[in-house]
N, CA and C of each residue as an Amber inpcrd file, in Angstrom:
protein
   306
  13.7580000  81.2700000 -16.9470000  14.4080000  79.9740000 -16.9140000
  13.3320000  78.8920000 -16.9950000  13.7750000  78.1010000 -17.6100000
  12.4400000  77.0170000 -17.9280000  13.0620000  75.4050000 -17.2120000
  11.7700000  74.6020000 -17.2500000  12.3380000  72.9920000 -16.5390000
  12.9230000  72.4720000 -18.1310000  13.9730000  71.6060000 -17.7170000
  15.1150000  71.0470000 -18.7090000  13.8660000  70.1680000 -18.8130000
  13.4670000  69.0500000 -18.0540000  12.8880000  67.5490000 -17.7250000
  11.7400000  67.7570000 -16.8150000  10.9900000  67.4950000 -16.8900000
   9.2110000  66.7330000 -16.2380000   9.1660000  65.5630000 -16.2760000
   9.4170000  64.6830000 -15.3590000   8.6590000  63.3060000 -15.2150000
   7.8560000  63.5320000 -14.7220000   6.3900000  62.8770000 -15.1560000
   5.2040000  62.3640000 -14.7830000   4.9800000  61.2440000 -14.3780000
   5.1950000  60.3690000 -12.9130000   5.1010000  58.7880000 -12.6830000
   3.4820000  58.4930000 -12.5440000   2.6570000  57.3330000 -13.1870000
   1.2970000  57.4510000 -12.8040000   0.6280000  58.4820000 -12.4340000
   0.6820000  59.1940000 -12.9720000  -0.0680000  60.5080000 -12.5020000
  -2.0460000  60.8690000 -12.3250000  -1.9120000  60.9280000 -11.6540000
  -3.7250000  61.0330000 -11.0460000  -4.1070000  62.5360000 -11.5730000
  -5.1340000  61.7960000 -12.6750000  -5.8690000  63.2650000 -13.6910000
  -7.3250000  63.6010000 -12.7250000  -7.8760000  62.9600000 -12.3190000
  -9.1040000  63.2780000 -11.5510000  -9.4520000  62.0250000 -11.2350000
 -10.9510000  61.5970000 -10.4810000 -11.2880000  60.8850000  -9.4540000
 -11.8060000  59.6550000 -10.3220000 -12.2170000  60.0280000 -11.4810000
 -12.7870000  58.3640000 -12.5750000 -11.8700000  57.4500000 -12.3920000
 -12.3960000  56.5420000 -11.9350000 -12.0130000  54.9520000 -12.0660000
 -11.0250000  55.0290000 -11.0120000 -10.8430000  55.9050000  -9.5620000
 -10.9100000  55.1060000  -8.8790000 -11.2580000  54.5890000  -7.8030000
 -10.6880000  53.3160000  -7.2390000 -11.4350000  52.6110000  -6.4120000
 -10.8450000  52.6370000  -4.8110000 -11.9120000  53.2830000  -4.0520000
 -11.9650000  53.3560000  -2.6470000 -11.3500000  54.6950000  -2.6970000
 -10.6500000  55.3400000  -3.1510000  -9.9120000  56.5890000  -3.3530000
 -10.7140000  57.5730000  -4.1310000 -10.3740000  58.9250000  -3.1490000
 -11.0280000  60.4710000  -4.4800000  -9.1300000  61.1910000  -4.4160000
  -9.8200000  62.1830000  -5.2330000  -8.3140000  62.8270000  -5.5770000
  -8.3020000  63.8540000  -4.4500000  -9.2760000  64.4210000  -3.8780000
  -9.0760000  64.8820000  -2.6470000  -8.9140000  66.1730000  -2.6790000
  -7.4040000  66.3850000  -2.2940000  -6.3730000  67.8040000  -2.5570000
  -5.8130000  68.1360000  -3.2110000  -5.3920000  66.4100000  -3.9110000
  -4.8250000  66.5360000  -5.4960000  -5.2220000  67.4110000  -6.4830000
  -6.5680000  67.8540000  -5.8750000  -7.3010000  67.8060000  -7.8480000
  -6.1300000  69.3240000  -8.1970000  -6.3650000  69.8270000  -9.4180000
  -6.1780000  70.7430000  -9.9950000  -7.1420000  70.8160000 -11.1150000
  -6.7310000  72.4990000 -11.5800000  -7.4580000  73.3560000 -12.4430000
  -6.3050000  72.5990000 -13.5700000  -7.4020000  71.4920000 -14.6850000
  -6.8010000  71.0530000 -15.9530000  -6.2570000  71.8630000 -16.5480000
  -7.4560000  72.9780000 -16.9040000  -7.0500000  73.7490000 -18.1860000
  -5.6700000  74.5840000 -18.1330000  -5.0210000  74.8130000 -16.8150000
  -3.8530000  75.0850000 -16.6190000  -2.6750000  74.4530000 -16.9990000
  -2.8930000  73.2470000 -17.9320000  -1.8560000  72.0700000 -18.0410000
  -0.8080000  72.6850000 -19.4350000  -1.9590000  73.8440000 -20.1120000
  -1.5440000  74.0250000 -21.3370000  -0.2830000  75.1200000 -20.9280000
  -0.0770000  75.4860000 -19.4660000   1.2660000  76.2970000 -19.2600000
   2.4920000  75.3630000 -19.0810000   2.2560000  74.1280000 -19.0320000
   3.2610000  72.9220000 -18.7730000   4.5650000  73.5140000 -20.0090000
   3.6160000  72.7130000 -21.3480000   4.6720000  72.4600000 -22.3820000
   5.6310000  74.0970000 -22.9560000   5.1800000  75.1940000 -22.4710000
   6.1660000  76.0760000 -22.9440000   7.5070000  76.1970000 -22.1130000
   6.9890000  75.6550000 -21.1380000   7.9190000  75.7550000 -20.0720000
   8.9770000  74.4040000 -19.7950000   8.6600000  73.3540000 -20.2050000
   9.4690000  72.4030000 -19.7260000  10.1310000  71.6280000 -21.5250000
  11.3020000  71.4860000 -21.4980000  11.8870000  71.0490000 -22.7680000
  10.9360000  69.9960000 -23.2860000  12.0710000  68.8390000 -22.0240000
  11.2490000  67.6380000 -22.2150000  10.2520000  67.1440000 -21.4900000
   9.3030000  66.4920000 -21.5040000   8.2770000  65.7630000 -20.6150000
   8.3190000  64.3140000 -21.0350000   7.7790000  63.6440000 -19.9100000
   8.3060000  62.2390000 -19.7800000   7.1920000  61.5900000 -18.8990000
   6.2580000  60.8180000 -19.5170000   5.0420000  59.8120000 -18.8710000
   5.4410000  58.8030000 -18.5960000   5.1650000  57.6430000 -17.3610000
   5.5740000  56.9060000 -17.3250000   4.2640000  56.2690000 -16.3710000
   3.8940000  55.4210000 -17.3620000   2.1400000  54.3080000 -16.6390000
   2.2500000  52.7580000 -16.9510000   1.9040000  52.5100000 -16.0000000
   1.8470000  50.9990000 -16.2960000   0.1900000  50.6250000 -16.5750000
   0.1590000  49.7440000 -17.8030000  -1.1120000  49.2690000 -18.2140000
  -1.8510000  49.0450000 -16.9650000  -1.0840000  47.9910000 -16.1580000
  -2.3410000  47.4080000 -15.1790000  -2.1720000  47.8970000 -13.7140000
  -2.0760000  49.2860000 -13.7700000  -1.5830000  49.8330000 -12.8640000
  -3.3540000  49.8390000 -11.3940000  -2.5810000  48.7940000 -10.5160000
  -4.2520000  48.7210000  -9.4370000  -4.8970000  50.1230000  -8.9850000
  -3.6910000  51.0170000  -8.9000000  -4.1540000  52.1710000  -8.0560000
  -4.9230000  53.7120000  -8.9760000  -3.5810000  53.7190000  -9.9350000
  -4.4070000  54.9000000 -10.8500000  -4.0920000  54.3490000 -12.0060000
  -6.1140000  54.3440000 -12.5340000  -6.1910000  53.9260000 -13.9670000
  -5.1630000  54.1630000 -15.0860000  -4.5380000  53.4870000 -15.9080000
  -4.0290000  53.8600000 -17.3070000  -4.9460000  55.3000000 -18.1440000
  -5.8920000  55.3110000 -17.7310000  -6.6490000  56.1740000 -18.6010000
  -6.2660000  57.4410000 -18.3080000  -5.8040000  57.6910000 -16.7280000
  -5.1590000  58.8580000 -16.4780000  -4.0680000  59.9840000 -17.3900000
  -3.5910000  58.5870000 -17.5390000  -2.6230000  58.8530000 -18.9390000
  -2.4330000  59.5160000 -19.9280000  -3.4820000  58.6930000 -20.6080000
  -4.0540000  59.4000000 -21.7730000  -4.6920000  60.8890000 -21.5690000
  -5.3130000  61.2390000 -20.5670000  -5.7540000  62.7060000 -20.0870000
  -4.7100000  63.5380000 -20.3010000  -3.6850000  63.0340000 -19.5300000
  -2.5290000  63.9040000 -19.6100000  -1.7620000  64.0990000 -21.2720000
  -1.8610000  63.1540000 -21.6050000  -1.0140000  63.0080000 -23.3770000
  -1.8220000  63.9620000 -24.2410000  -2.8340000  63.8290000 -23.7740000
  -4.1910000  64.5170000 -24.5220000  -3.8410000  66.2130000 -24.5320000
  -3.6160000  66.7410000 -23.3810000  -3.1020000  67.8870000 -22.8350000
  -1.4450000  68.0110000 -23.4240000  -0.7230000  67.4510000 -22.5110000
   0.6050000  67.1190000 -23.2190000   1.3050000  66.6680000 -24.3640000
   1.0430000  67.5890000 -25.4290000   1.0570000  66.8440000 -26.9380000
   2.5640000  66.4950000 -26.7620000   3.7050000  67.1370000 -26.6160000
   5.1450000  66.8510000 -26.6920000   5.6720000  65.4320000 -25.6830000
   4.7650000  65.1220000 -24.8960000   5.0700000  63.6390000 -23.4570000
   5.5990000  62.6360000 -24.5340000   7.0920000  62.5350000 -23.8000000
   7.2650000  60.9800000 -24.5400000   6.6150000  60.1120000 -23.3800000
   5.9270000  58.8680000 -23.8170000   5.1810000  58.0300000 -23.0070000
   5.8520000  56.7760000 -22.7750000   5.8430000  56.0960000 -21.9470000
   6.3930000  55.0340000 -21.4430000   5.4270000  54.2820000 -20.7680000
   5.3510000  52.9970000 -21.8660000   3.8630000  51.9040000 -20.8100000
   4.5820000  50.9890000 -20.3950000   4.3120000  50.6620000 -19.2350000
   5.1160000  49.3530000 -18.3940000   4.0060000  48.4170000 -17.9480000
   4.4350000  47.3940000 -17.5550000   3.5080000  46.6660000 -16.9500000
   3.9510000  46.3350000 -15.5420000   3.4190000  46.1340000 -14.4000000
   4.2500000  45.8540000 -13.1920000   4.8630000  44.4880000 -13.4540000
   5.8620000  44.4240000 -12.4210000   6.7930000  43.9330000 -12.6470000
   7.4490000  43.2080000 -13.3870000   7.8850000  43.9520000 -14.5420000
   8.7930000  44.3510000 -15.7160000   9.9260000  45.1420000 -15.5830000
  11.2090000  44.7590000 -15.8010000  12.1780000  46.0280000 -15.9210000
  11.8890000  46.3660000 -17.5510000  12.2900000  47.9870000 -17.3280000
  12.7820000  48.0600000 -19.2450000  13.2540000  48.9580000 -18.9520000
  13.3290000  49.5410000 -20.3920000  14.8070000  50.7620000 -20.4790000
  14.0670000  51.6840000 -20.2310000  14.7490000  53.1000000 -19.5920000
  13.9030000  53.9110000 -19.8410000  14.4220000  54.5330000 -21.5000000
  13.7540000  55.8570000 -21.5400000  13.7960000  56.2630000 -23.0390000
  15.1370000  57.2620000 -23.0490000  15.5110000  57.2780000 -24.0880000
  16.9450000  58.6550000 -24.7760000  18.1820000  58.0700000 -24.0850000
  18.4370000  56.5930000 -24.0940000  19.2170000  55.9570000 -24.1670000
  20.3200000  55.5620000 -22.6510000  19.3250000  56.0870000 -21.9750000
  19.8720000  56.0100000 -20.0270000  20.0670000  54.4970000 -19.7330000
  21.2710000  54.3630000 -19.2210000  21.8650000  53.1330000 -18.9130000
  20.5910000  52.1750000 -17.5370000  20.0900000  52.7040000 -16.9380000
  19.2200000  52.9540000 -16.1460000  18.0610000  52.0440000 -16.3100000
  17.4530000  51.0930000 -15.3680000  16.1560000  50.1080000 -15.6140000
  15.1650000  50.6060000 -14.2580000  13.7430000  50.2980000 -14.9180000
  12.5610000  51.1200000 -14.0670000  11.6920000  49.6990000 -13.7780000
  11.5390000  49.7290000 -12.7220000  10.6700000  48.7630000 -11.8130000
   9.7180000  48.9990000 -10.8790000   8.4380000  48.9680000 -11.5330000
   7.4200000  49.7050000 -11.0430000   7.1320000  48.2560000  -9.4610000
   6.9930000  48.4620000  -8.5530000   7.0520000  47.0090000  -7.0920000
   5.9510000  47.4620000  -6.8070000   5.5710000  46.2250000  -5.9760000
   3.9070000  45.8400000  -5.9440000   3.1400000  47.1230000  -4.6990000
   3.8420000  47.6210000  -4.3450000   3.5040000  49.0920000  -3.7960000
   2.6650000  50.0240000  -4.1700000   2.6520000  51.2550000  -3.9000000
   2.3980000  52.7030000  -4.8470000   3.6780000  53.3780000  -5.2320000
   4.5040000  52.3010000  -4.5720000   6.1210000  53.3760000  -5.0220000
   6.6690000  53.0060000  -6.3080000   7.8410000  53.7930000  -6.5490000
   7.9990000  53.7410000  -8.1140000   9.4440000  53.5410000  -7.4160000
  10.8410000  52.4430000  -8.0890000  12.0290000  52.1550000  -7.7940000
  12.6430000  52.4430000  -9.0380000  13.9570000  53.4650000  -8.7750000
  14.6920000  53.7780000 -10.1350000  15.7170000  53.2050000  -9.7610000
  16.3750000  52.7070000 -10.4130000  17.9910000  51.7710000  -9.8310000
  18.9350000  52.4000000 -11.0100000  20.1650000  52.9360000 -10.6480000
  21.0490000  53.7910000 -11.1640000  21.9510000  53.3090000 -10.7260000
């Protein structure tokens, strides 16, 4: 049985760029990322350009790995749509939290 959906919210690829923070416990073994895409239909990125806490560049690490990620760039506080036509608006708040309103 495989994942239908993967969201990825800001996701922390390793410790570059950032500030006052390491990844800690987070980290993981990258090269394992390439078991993601057989397994999950869709995948779904979601980063905001000027995101304070984890770089945008994170991102790209992951897309890099994740050739199939549909990507989603936001900027904080912005609503927009999300993607594949969900009635649904995403509002990244001045937090580390991520608010989905449904």
């Amino acid at each position: 049985m495989g994942i239908d959906q993967l969201h990825l919210v800001c996701p922390l690829f390793d410790s570059e760029g950032l500030v006052g923070e390491k990844i800690a416990s987070f980290a993981f073994d990258q090269g394992k990322l390439k078991n993601i895409e057989p397994k999950a239909t869709h995948i779904f990125l979601y980063h905001s350009k000027d995101d304070p806490v984890v770089p945008f560049s994170h991102s790209r690490k992951y897309s890099s790995h994740l050739k199939k990620a549909n990507q989603t760039h936001l900027k904080f506080g912005k609503k927009q749509q999300l993607p594949m036509g969900h009635e649904s608006s995403m509002h990244f708040g001045q937090t580390f939290g991520l608010t989905l309103f449904f």
